[in-house]
DRENZAMAR-803943 format. One line per 3 residues: number of its first residue (from 1); for each residue x negated, y, z of N, C-alpha, C. Coordinates in Angstrom, 3 decimals. Atoms other than C-alpha are relative to their C-alpha. Layout:
! residues N
NUM) X Y Z X Y Z X Y Z; ...;
! end
This chain:
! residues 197
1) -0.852 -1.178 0.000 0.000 0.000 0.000 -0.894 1.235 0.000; 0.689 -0.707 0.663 -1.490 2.955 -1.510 -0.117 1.540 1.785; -0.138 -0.493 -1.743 -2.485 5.732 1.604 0.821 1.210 -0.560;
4) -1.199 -1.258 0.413 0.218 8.264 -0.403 0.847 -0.406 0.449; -1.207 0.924 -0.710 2.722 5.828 -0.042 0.316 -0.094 1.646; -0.631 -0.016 -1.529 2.142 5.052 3.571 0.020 1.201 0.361;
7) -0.184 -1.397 -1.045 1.912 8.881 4.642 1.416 -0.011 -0.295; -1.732 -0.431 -0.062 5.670 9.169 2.781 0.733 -0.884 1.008; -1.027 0.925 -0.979 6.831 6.011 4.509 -0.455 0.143 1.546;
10) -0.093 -0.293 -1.333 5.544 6.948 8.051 0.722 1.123 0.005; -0.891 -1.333 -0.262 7.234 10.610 7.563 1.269 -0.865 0.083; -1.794 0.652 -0.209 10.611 8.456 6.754 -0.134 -0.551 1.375;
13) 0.051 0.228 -1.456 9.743 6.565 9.897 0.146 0.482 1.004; -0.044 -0.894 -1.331 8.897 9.154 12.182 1.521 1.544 -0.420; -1.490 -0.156 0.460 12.712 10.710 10.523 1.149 -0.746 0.705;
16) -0.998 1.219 -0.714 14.293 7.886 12.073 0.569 -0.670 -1.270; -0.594 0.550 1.248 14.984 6.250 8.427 -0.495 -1.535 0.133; 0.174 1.333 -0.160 15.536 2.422 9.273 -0.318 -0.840 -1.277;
19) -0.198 1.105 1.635 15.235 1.177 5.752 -1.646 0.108 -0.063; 1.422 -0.203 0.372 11.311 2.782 5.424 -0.275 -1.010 1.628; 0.497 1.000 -1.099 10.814 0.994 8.921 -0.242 -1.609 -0.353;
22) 0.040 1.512 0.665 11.870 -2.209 7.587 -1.000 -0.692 -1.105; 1.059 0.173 0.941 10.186 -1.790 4.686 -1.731 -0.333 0.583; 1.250 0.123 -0.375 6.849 -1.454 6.723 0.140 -1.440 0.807;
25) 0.021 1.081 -0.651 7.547 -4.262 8.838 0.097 -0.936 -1.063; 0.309 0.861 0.853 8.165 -6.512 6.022 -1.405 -0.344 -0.687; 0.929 0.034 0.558 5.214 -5.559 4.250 -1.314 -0.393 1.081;
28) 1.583 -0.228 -0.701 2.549 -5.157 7.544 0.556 -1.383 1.022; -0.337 0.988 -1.293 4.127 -8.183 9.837 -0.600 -1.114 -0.060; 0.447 1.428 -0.030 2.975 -11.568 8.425 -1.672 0.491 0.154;
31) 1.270 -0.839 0.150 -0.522 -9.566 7.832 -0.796 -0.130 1.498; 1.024 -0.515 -1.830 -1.033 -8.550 11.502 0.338 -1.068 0.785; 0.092 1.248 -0.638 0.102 -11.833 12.578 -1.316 -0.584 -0.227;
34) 0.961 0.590 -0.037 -2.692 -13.496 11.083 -1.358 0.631 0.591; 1.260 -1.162 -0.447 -5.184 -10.413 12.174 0.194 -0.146 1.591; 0.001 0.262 -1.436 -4.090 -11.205 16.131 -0.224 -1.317 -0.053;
37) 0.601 1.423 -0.157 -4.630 -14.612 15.539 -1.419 -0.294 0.109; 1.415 -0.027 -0.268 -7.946 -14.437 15.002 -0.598 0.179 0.748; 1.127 -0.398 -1.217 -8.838 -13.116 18.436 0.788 -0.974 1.003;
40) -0.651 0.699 -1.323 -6.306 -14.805 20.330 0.065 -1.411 0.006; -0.059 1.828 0.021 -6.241 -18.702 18.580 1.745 -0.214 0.537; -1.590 0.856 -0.811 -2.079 -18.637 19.789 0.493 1.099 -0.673;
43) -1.024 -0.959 1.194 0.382 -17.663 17.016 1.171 0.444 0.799; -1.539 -0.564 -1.162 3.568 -17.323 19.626 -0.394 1.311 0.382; 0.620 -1.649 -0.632 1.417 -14.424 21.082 -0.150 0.687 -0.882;
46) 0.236 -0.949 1.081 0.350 -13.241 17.882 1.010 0.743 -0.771; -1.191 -0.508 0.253 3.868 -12.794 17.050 0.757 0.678 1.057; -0.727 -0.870 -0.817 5.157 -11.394 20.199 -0.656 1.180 0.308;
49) 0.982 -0.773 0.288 2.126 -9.181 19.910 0.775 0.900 -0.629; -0.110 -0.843 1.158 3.277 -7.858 16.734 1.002 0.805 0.337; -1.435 -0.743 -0.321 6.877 -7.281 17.575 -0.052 1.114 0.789;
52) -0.715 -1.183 -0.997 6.480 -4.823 20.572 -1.034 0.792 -0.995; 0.456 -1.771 1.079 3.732 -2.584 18.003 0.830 0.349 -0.641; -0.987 -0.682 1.055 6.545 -2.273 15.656 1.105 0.689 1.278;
55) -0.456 -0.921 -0.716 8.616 -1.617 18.742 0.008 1.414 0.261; 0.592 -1.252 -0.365 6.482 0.619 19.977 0.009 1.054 -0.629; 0.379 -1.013 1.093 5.826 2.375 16.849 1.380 0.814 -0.115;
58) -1.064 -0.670 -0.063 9.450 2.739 16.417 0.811 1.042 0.994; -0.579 -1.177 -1.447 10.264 4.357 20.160 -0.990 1.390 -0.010; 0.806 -1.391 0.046 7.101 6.736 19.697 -0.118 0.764 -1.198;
61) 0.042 -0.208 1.360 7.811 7.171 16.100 -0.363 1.693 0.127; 0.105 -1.615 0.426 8.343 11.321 16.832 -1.402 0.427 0.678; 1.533 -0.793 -0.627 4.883 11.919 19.014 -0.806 -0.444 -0.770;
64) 1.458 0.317 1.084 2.775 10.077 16.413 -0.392 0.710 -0.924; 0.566 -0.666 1.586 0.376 11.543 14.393 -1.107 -0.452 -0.638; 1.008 0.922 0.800 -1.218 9.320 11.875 -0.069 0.153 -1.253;
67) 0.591 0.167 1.120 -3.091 9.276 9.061 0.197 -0.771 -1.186; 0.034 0.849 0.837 -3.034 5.952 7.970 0.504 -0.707 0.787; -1.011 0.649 -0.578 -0.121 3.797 8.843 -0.786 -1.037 0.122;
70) 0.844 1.195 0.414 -2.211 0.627 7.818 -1.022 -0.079 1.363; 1.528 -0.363 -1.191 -5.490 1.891 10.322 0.849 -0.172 1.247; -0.416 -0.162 -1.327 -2.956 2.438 13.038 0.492 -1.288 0.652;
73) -0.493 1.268 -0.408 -1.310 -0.694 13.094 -1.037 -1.387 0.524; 1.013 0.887 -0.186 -4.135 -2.724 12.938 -0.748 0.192 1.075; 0.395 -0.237 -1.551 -5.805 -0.750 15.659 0.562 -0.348 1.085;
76) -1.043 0.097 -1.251 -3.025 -0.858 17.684 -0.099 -2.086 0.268; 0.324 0.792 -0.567 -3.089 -4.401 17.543 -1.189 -0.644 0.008; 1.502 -0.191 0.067 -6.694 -4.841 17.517 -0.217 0.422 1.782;
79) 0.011 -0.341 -0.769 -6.401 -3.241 20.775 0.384 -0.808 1.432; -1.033 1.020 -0.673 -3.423 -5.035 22.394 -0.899 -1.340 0.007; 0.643 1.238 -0.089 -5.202 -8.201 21.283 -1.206 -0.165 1.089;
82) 0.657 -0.556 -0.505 -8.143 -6.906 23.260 0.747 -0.164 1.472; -0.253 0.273 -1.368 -6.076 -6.653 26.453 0.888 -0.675 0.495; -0.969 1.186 -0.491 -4.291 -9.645 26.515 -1.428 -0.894 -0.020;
85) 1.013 0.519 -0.170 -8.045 -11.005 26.346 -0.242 0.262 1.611; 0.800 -0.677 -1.942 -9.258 -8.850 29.479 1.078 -0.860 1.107; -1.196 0.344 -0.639 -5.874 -10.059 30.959 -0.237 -1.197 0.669;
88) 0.434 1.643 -0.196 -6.911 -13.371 30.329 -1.367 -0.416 0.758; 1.641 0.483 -0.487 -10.371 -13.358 31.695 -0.859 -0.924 -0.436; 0.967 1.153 0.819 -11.891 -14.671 28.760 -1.597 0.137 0.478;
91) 1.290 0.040 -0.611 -15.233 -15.203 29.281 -0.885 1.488 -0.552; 0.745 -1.554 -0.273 -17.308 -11.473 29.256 -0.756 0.055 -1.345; 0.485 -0.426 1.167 -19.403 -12.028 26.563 0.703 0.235 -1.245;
94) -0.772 0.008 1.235 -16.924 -12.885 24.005 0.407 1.109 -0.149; -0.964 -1.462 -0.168 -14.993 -9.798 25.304 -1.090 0.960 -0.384; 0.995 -1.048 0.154 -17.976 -7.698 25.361 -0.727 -0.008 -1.226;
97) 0.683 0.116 1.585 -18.906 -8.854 21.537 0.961 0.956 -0.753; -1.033 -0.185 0.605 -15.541 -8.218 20.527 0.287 1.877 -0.062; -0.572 -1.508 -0.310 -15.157 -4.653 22.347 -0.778 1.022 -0.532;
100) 1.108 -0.992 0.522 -18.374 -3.431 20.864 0.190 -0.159 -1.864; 0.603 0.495 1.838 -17.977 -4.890 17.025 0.458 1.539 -0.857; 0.546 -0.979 1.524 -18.923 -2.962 13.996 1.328 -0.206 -0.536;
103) -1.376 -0.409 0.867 -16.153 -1.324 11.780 -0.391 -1.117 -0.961; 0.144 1.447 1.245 -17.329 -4.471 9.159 0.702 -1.056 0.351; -0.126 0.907 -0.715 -16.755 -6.721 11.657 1.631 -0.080 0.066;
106) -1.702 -0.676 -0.010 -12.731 -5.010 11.939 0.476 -0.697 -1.185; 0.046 -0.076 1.355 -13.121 -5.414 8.049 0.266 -1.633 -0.314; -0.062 1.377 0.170 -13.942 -9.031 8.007 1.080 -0.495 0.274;
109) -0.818 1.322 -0.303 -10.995 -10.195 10.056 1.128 0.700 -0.592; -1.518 -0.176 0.824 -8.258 -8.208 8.258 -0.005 -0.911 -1.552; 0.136 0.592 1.654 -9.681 -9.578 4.930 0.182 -1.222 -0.031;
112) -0.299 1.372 -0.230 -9.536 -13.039 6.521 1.618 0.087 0.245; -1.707 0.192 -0.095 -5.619 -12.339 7.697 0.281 0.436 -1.174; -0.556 -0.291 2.166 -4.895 -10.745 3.734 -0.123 -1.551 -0.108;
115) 0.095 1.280 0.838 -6.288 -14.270 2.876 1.134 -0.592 0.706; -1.352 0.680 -1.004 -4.436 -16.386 5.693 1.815 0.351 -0.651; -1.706 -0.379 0.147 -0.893 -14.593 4.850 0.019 -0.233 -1.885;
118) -0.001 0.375 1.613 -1.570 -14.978 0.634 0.207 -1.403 -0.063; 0.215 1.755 -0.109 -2.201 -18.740 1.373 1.360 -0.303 0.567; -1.377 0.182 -0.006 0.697 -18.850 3.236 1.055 0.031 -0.104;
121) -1.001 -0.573 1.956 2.992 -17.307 0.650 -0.129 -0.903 -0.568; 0.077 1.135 0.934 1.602 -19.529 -1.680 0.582 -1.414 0.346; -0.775 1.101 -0.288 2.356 -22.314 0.260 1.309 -0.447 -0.405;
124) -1.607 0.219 0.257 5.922 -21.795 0.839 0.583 0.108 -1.105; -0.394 -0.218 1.642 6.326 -20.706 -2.920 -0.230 -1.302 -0.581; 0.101 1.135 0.636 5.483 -24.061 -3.711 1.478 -0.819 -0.167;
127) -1.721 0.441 0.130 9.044 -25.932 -4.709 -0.056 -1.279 0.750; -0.265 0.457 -1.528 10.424 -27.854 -1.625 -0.545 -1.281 0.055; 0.324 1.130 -0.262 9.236 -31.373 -2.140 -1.512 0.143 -0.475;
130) 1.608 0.199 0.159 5.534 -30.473 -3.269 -0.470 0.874 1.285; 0.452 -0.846 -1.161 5.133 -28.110 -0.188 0.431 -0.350 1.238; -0.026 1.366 -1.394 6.517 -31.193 1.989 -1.181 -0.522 0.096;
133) 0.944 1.567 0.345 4.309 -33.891 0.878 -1.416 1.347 0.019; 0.971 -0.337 0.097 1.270 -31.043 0.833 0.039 0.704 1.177; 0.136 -0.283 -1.152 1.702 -29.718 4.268 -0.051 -1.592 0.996;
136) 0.550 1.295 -0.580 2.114 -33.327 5.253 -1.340 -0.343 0.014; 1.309 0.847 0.409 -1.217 -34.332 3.659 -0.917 0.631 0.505; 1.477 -1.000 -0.038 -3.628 -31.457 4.196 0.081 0.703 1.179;
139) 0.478 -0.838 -1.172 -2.334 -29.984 7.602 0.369 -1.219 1.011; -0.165 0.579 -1.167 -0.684 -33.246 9.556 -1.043 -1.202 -0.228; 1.493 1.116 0.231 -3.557 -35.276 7.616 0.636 -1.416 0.554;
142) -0.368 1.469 0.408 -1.357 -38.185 6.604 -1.000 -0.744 -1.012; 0.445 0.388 0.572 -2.631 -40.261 4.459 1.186 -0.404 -1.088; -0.682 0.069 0.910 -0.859 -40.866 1.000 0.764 -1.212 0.007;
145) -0.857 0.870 -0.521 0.487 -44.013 1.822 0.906 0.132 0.998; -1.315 -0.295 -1.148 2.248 -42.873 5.132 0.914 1.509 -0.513; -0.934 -0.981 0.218 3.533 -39.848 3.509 0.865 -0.811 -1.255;
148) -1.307 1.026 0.737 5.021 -42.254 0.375 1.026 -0.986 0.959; -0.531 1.045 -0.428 6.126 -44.730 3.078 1.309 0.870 1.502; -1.274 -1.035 -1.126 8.193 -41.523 5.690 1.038 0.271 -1.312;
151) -0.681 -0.710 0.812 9.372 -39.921 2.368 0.921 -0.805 -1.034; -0.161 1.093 0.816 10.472 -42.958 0.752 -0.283 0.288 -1.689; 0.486 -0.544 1.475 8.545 -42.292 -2.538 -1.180 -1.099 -0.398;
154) 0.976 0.660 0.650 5.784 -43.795 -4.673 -1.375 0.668 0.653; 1.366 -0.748 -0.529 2.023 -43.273 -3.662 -0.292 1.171 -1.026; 0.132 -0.919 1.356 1.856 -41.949 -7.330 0.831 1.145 -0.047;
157) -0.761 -1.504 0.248 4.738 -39.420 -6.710 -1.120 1.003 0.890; 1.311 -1.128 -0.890 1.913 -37.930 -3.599 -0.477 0.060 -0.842; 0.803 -0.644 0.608 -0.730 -37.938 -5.717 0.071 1.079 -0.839;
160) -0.302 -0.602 0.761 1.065 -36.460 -8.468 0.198 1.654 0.637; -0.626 -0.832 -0.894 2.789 -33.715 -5.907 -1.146 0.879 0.452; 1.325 -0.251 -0.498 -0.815 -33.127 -4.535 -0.689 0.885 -1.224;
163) 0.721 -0.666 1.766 -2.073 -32.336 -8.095 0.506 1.392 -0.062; -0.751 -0.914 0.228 0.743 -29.747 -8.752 -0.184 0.725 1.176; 0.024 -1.143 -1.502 0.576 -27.932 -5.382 -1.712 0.550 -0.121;
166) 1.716 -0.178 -0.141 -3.692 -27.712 -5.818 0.001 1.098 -0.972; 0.398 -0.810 0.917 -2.942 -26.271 -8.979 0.385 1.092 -0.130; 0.067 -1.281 0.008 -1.115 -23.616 -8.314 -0.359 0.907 1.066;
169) 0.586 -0.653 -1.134 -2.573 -22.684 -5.233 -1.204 0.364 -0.687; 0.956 -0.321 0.430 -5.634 -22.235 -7.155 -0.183 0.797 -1.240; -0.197 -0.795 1.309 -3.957 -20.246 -9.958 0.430 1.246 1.181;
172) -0.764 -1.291 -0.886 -2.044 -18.120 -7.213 -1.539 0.842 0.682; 1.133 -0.527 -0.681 -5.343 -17.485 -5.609 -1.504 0.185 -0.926; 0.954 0.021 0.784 -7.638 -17.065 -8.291 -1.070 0.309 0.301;
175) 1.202 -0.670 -0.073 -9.329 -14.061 -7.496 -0.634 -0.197 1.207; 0.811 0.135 -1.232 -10.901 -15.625 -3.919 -0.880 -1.174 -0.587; 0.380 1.168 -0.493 -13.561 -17.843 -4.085 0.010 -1.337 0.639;
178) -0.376 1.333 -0.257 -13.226 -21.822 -4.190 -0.530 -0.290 1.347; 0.255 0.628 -0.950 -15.466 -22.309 -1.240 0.822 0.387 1.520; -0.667 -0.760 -0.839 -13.802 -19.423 0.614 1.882 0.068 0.979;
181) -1.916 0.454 -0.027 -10.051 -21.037 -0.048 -0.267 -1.622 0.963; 0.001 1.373 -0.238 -11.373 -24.472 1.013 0.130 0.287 1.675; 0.712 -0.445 -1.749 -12.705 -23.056 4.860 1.597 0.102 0.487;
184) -0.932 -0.351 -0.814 -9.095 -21.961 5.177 1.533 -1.151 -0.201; -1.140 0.735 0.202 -6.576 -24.335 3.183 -0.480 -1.549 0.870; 0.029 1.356 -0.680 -8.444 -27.384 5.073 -0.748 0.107 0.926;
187) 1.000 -0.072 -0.937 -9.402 -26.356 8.137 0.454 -0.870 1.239; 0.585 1.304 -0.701 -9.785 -28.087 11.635 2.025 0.154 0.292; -1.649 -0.041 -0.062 -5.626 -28.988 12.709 0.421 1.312 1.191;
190) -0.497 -0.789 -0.890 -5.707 -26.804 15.861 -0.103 1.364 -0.788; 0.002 -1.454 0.690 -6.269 -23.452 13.424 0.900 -0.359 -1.254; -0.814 -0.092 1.720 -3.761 -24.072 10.324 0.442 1.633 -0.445;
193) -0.584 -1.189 0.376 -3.128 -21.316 8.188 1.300 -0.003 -0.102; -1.983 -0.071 0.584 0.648 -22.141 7.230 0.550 -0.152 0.831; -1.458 -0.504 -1.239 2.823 -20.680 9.629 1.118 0.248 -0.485;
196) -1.377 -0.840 0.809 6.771 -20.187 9.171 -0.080 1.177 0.961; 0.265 -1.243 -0.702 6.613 -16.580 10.014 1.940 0.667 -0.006;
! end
């Protein structure tokens, strides 16, 4: 979202115009889910996270004065995430890596939640029985026989199903790097990217 765009749609916001609100929440919500995930490892939080910034944003809508709707949000929860850490009494260093990091460092993990939330678009865009059988396979790490033998299907319909879901995940995602898609579409089970958001 272009930073013209968001200055008009925070003025509608801070207007009280529920439709530009919505609009931002649609667009910035699955986003900053995956961007609190990253510090916190617990999507329930990362989503109840999100909700009270948009709250928030919405009750302080008239004292705000921002720049960049995008910067703020992310700070804001960037922040929050931050003191549901301290809260937690994670261990000091982590906190004290985290509280000091480099604006790159900010950079890195939004560019990792852009990826995360594209991937998991793509997912669900996949048509309903190839984005069964490929969340079965690659996040509950069946094996193609127990997903033909729950789904009552052929091994050859998985494979086939498997094929078609690879391929357009890898057309949908072109412009990222193969090794870069692999780290995230098959990673360890306790981190999955594909959340229903």
């Amino acid at each position: 979202m272009a930073q013209e765009r968001e200055h008009i749609l925070f003025t509608a916001i801070r207007s009280g115009n529920e439709e530009a609100f919505n609009k931002a929440f649609d667009f910035y919500y699955s986003r900053l889910c995956f961007f609190a995930d990253k510090m916190l490892h617990d999507f329930d939080l990362s989503r109840s996270l999100v909700q009270q910034i948009f709250v928030d944003l919405w009750i302080k809508r008239e004292k705000l004065q921002i720049d960049s709707l995008q910067s703020y949000l992310y700070q804001s929860v960037r922040n929050s995430a931050l003191d549901v850490l301290k809260h937690k009494k994670v261990e000091s260093r982590y906190l004290t890596s985290l509280d000091q990091s480099e604006p790159e460092e900010m950079t890195d993990l939004i560019e990792q939640a852009e990826l995360a939330h594209r991937i998991n678009r793509a997912i669900q865009n996949l048509p309903e029985k190839c984005r069964e059988i490929f969340v079965l396979c690659r996040f509950e790490e069946l094996k193609y026989a127990e997903i033909a033998d729950r789904l009552n299907i052929s091994v050859k319909t998985v494979e086939m199903q498997i094929g078609i879901a690879l391929k357009k995940l890898r057309k949908e995602l072109a412009d990222y790097q193969m090794i870069q898609l692999l780290s995230i579409i098959f990673p360890k089970k306790s981190q999955l990217p594909y959340r229903v958001l």
